[in-house]
N, C-alpha and C positions, 0 to 999 in steps of 0.2 A: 483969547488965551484958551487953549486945550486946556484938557484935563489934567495931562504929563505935566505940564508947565505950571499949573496952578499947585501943585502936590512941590515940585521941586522950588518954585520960589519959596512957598511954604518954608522949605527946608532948609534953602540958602540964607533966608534971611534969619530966620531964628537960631539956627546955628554958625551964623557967620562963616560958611565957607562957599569955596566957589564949585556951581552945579559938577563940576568934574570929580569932585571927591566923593558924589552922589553915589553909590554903588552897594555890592551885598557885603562891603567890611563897613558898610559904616553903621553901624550897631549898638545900643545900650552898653555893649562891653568896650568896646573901640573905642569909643567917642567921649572924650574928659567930660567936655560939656553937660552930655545927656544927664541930668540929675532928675530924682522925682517934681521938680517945680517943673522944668523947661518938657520933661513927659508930659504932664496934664496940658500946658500951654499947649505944646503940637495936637495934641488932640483935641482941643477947643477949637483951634484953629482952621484944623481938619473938618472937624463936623459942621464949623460956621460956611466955610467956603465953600464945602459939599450936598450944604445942607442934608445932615443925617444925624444919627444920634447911634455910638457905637454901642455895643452891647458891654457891660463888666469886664467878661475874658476875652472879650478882642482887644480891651484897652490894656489890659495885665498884659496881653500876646505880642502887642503892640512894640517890638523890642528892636526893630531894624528898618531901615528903607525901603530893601527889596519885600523883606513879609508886610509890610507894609502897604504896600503895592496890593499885593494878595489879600489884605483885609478889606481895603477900600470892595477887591472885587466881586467881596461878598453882599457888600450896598448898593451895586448897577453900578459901580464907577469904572469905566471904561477907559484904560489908556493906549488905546489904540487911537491912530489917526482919524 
């Protein structure tokens, strides 16, 4: 399993939708689900599977899929093929 795929089951599973909904609207404001529990959880999640440890303001920044993407790219996490 890549990188992309680890990040986005990530995301399908915890928020129960399907990978196609994955995109730059699905975001803390978008998304009913995203509440402050199911944030910490993604990010626990995140740094388990990545093994990393995000910094404070990347987890506060932490607000969408696509910046999200862009945070990881600040840890070596690579989602290219």
């Amino acid at each position: 399993m890549n990188n992309l795929e680890k990040y986005n089951e990530i995301f399908t599973r915890l928020f129960s939708v399907e990978e196609s909904e994955l995109n730059e609207d699905f975001t803390f404001a978008t998304v009913d689900k995203w509440d402050s529990l199911l944030h910490m959880t993604l990010i626990s999640e995140l740094e388990d599977t990545f093994d990393i440890m995000l910094d404070t303001e990347d987890i506060l920044h932490f607000g969408g899929y696509v910046n999200g993407k862009t945070i990881l790219k600040k840890y070596d996490i690579s989602f290219e093929d």
